[in-house]
Backbone as ProteinMPNN parsed JSONL, in Angstrom:
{"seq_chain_A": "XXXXXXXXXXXXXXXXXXXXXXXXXXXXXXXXXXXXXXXXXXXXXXXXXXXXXXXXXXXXXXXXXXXXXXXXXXXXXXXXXXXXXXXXXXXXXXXXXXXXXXXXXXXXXXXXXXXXXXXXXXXXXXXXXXXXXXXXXX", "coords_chain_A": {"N_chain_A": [[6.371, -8.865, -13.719], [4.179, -5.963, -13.951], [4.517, -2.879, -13.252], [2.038, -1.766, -12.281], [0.536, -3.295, -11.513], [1.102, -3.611, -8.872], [0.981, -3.162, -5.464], [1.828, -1.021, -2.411], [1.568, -1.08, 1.32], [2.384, 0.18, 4.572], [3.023, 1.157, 7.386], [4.453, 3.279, 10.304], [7.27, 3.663, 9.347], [10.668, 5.113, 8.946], [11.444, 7.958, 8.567], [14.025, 9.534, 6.667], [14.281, 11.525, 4.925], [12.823, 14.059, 2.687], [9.445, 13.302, 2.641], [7.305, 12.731, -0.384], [4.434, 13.705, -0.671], [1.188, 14.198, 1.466], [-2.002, 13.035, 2.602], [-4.563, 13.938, 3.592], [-7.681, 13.401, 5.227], [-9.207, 15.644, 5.961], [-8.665, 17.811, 4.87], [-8.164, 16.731, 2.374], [-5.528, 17.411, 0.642], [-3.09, 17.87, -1.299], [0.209, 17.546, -1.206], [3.236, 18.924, -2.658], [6.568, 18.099, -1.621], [10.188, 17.858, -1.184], [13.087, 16.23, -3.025], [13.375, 13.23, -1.558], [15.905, 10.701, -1.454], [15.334, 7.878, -0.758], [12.303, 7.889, -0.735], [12.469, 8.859, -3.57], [13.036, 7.501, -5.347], [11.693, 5.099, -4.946], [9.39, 6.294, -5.441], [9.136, 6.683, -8.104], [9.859, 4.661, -9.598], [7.106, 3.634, -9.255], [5.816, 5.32, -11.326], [3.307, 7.689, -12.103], [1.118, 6.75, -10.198], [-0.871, 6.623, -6.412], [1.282, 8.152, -3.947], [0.79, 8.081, -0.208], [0.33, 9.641, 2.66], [-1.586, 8.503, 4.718], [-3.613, 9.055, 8.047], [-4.269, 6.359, 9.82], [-4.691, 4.645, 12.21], [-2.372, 5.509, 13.028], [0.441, 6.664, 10.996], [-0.088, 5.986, 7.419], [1.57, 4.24, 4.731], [0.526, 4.236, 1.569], [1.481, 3.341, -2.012], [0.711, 2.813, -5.133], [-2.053, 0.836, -7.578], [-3.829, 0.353, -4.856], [-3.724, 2.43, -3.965], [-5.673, 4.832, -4.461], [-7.893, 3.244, -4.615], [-7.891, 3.581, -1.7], [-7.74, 5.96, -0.7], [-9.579, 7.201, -1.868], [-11.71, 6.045, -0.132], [-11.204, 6.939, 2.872], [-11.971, 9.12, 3.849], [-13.922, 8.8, 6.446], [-13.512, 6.294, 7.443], [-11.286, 4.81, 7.795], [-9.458, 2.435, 9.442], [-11.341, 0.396, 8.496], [-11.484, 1.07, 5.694], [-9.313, 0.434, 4.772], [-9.17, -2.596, 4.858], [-11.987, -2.796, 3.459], [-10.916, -2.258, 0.686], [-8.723, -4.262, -0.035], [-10.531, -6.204, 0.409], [-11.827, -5.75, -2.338], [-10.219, -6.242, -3.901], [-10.511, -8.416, -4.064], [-9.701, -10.332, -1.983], [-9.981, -12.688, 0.342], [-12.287, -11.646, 3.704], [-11.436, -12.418, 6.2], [-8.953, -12.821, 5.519], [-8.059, -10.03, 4.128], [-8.57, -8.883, 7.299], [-6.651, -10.465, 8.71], [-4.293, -9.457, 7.069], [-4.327, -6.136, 7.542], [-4.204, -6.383, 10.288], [-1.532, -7.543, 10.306], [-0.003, -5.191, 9.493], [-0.614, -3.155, 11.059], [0.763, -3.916, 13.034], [3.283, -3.359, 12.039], [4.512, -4.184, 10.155], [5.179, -4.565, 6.453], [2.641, -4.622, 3.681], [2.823, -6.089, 0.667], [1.321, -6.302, -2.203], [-0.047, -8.036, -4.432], [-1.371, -8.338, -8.609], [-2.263, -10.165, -10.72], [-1.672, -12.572, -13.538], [-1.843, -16.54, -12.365], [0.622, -17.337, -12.734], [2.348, -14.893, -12.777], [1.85, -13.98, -9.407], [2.465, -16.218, -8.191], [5.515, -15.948, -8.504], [5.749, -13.431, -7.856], [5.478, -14.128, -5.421], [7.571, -16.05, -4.648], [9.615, -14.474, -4.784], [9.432, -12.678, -2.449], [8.709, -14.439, -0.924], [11.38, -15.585, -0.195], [12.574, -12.999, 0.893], [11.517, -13.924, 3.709], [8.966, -12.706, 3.874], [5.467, -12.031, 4.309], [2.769, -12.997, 1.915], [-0.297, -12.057, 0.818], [-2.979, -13.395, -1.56], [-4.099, -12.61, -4.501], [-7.014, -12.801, -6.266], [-7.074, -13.295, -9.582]], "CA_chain_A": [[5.057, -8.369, -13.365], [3.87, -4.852, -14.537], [4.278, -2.389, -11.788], [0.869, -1.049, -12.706], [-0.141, -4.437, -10.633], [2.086, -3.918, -7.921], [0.831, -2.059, -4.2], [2.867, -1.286, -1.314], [1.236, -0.504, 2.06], [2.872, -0.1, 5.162], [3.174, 2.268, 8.625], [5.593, 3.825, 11.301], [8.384, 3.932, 8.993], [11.797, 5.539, 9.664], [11.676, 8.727, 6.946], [15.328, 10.409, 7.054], [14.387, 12.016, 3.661], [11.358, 14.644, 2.743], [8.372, 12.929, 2.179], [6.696, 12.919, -1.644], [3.05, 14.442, -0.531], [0.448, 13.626, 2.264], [-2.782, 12.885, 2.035], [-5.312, 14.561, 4.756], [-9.28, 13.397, 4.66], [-9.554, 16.961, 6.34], [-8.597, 18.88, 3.9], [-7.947, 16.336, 1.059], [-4.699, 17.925, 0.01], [-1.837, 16.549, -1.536], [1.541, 18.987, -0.856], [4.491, 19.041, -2.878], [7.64, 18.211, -0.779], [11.303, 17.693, -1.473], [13.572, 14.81, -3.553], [13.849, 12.117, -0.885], [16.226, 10.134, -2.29], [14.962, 6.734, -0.846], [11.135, 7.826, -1.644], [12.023, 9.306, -5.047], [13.331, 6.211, -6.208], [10.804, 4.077, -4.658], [7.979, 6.8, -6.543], [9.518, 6.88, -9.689], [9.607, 3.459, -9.925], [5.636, 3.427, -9.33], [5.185, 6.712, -11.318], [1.445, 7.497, -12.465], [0.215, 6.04, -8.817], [-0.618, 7.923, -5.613], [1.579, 8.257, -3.075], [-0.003, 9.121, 0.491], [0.634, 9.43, 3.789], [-3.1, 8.313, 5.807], [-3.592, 8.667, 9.774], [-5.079, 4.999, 9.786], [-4.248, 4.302, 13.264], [-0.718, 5.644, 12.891], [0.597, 7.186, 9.438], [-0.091, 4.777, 6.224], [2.099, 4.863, 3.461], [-0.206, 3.614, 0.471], [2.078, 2.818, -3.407], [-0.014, 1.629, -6.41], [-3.189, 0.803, -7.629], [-4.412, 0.398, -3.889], [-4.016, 4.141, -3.093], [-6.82, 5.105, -5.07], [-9.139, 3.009, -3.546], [-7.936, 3.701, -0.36], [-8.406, 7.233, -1.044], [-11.328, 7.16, -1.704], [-12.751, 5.699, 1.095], [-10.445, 6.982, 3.763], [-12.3, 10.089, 4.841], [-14.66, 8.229, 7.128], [-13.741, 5.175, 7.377], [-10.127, 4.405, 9.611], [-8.737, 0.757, 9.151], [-12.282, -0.7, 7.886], [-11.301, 1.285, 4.539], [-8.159, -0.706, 4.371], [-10.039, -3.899, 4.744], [-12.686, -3.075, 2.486], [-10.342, -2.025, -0.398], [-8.425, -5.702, 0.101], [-11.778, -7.081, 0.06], [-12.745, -5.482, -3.287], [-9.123, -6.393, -4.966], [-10.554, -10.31, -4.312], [-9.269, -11.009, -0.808], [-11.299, -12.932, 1.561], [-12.519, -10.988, 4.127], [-10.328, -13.057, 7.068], [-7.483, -12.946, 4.884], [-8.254, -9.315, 4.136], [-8.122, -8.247, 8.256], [-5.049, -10.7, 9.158], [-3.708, -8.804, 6.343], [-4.22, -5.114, 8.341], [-3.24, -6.86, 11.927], [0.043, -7.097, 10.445], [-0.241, -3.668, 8.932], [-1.03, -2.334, 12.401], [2.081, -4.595, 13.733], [4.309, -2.519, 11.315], [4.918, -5.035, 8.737], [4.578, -3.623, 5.027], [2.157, -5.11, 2.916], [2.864, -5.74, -0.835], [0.029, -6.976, -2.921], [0.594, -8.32, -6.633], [-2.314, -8.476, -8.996], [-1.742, -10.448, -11.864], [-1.671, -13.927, -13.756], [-1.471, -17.342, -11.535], [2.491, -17.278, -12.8], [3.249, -13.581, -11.904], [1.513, -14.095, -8.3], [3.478, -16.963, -7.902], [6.828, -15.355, -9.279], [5.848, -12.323, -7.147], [5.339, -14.622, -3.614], [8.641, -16.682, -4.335], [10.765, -13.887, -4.567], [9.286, -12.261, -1.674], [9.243, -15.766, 0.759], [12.492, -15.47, 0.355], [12.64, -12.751, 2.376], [10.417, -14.671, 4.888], [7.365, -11.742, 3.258], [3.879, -12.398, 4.062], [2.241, -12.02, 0.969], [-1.454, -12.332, 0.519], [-3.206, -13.678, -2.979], [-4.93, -11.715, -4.886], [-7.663, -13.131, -7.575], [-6.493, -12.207, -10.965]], "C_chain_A": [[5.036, -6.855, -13.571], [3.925, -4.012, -13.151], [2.557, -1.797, -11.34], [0.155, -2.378, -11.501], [0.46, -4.47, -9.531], [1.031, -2.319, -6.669], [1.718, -2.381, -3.08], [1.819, -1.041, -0.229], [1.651, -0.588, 3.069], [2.828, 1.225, 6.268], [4.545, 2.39, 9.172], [6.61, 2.714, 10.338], [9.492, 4.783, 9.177], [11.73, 6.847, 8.25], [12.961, 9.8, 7.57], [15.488, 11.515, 6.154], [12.999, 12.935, 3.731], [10.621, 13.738, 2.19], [7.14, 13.444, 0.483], [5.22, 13.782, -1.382], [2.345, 13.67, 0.562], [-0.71, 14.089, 1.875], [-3.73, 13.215, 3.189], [-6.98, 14.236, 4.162], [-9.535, 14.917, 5.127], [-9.996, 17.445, 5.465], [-8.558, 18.168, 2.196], [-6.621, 16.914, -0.033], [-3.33, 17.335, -0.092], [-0.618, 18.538, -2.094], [2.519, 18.506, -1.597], [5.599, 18.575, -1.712], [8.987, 18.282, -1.654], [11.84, 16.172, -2.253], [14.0, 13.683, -2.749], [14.757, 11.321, -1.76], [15.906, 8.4, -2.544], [13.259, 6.931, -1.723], [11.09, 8.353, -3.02], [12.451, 8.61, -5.855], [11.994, 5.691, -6.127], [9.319, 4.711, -5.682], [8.355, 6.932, -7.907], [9.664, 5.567, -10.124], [7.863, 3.395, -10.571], [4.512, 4.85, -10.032], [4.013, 6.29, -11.915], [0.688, 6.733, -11.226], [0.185, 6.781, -7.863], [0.572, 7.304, -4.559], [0.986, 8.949, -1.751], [0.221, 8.551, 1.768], [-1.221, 9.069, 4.574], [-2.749, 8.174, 6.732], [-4.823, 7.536, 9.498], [-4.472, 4.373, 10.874], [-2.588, 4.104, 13.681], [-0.407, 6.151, 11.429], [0.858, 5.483, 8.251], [0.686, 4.93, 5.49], [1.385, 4.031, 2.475], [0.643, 4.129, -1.275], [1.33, 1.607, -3.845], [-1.49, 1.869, -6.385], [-4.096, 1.069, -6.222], [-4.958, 1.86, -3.704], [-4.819, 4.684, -3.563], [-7.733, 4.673, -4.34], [-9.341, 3.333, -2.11], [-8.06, 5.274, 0.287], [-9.348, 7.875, -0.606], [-12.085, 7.068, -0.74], [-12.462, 6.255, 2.359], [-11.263, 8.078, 4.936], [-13.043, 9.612, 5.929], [-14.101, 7.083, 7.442], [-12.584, 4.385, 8.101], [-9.724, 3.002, 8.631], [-9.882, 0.223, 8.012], [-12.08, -0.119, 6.157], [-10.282, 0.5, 4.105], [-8.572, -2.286, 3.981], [-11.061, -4.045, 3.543], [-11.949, -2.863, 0.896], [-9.131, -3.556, -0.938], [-9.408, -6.489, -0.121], [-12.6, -7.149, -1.723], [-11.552, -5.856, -4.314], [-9.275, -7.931, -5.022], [-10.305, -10.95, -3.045], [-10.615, -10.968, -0.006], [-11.678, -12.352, 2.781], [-11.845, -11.05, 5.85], [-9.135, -12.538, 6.904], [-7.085, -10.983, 4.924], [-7.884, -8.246, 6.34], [-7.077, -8.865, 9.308], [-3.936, -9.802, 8.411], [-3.408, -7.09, 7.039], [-4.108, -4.794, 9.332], [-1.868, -6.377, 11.574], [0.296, -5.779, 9.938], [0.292, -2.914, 10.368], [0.273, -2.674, 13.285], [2.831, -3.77, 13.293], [4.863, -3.352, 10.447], [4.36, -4.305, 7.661], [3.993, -5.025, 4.747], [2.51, -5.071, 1.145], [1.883, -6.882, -1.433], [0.344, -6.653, -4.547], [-0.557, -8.812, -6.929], [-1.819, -9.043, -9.91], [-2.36, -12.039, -12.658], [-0.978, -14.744, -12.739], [0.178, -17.469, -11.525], [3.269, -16.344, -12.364], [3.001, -13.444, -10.37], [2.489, -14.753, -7.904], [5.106, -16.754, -7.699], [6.708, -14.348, -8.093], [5.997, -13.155, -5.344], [7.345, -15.658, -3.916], [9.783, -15.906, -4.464], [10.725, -12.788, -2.962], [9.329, -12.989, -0.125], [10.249, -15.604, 0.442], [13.377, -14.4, 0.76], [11.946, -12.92, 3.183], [9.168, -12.783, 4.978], [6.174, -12.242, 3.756], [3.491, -12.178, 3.137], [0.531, -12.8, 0.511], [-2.112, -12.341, -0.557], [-4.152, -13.052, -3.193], [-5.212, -12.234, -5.771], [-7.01, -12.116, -9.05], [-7.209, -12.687, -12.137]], "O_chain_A": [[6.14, -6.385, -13.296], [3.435, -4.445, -12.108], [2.138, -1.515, -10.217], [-0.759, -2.067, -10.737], [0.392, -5.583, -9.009], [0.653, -1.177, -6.93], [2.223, -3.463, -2.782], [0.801, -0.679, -0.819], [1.58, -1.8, 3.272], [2.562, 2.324, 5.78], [5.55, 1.833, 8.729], [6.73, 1.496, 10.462], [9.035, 5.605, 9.971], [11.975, 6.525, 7.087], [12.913, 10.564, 8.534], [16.39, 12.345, 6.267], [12.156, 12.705, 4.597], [11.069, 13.249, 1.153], [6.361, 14.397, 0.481], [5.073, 14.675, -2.216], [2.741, 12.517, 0.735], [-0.873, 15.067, 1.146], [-3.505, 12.345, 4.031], [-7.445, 14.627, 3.091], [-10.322, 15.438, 4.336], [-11.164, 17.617, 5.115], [-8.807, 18.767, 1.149], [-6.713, 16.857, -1.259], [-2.678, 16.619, 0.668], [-0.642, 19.616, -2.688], [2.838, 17.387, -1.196], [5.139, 18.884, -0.613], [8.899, 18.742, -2.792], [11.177, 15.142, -2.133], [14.994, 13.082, -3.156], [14.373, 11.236, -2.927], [16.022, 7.735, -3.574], [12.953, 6.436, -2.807], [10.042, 8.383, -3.666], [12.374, 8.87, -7.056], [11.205, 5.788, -7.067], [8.523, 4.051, -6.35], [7.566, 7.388, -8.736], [9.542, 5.46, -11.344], [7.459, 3.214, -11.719], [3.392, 5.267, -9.736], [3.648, 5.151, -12.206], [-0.366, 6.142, -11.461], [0.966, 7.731, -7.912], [0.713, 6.089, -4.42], [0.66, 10.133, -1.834], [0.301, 7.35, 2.024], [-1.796, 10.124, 4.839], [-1.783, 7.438, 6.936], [-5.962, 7.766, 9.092], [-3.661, 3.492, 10.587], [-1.906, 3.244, 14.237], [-1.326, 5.902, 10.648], [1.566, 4.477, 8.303], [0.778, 6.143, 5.299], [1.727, 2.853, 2.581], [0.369, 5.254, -1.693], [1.2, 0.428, -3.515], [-2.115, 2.64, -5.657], [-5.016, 1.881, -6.307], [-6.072, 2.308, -3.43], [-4.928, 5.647, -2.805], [-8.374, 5.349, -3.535], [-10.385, 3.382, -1.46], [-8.381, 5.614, 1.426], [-9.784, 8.595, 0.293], [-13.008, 7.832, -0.457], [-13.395, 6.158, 3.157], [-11.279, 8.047, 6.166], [-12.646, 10.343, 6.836], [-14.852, 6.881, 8.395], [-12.832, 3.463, 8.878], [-9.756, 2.797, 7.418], [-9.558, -0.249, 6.922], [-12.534, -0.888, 5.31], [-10.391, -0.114, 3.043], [-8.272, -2.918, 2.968], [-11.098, -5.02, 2.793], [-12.544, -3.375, -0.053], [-8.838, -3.74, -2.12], [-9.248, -7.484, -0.829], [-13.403, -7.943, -2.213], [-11.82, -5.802, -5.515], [-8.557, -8.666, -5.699], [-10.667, -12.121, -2.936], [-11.555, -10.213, 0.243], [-10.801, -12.943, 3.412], [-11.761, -10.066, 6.585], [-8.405, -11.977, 7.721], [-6.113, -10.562, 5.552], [-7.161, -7.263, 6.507], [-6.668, -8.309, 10.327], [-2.89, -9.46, 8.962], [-2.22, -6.768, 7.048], [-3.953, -3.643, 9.739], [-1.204, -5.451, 12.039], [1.404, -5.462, 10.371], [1.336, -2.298, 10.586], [0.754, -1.879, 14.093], [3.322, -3.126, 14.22], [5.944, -2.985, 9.985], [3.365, -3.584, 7.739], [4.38, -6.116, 5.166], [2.419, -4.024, 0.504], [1.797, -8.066, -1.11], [0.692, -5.77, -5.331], [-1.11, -9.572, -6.134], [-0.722, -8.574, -10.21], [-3.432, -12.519, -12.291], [0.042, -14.345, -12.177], [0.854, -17.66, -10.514], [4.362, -16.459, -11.81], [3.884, -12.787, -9.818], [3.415, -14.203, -7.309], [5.778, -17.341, -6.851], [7.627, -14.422, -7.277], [6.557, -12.668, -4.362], [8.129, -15.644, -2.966], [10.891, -16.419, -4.311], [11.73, -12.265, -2.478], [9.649, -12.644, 1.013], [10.487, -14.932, 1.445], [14.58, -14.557, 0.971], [11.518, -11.863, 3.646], [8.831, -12.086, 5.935], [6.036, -13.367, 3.276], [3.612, -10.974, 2.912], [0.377, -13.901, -0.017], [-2.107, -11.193, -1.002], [-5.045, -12.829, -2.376], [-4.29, -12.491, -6.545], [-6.698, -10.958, -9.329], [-7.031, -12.152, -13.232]]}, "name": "protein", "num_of_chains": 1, "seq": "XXXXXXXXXXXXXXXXXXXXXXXXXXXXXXXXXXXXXXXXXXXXXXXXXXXXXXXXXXXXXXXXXXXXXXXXXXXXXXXXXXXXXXXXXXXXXXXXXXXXXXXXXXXXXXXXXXXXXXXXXXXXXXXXXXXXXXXXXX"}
């Protein structure tokens, strides 16, 4: 599967490393930091995508296509931007805010866009680490 189809999203994480840039509706500014070595793998994997820290009822970390949309909408908008940007990648609108419960729990989200075979491919390597992973129209 293309990483270009691949999002991460996830909260209250453990960061032992500097953080790649944060993302403030305030100010809208995205900061330079240092070479984490876990996040500068994990962003160089997903290079050309944003990386961004959001206060979305606790710090977000948004990798991939998502972070754009979620971007976007973030200045106003709290959790229901999370939801609506799940809602607009195809997810049902249920599915969409069980999906940002567990968010809020501290489970990561990873969301795969793709053909019915790479979805598939992408959820059976992820149930087996007992993953939630929610389908995304492709």
């Amino acid at each position: 599967m293309p990483l270009q189809n691949l999002s991460i999203v996830g909260r209250d994480f453990q960061v032992r490393e500097q953080i790649q840039g944060y993302y403030r509706p305030s100010d809208a500014a995205l900061e330079g930091a240092g070479q984490g070595a876990w996040f500068g793998g994990l962003f160089g994997m997903l290079m050309g995508f944003g990386l961004f820290l959001v206060p979305v009822a606790g710090m977000v970390l948004v990798l991939g296509p998502l972070s754009g949309l979620v971007a976007g909408a973030i200045a106003g908008a709290g959790v229901g931007a999370l939801v609506e940007g799940l809602v607009a990648l195809g997810l049902p609108r249920d599915q969409a805010l069980r999906s940002v419960e567990r968010l809020q729990a501290g489970q990561f989200l990873v969301l795969a866009q793709g053909t019915v075979e790479e979805v598939a491919l992408a959820r059976k390597i992820l149930d087996s680490e007992t993953a939630a992973v929610p389908e995304v129209a492709g």
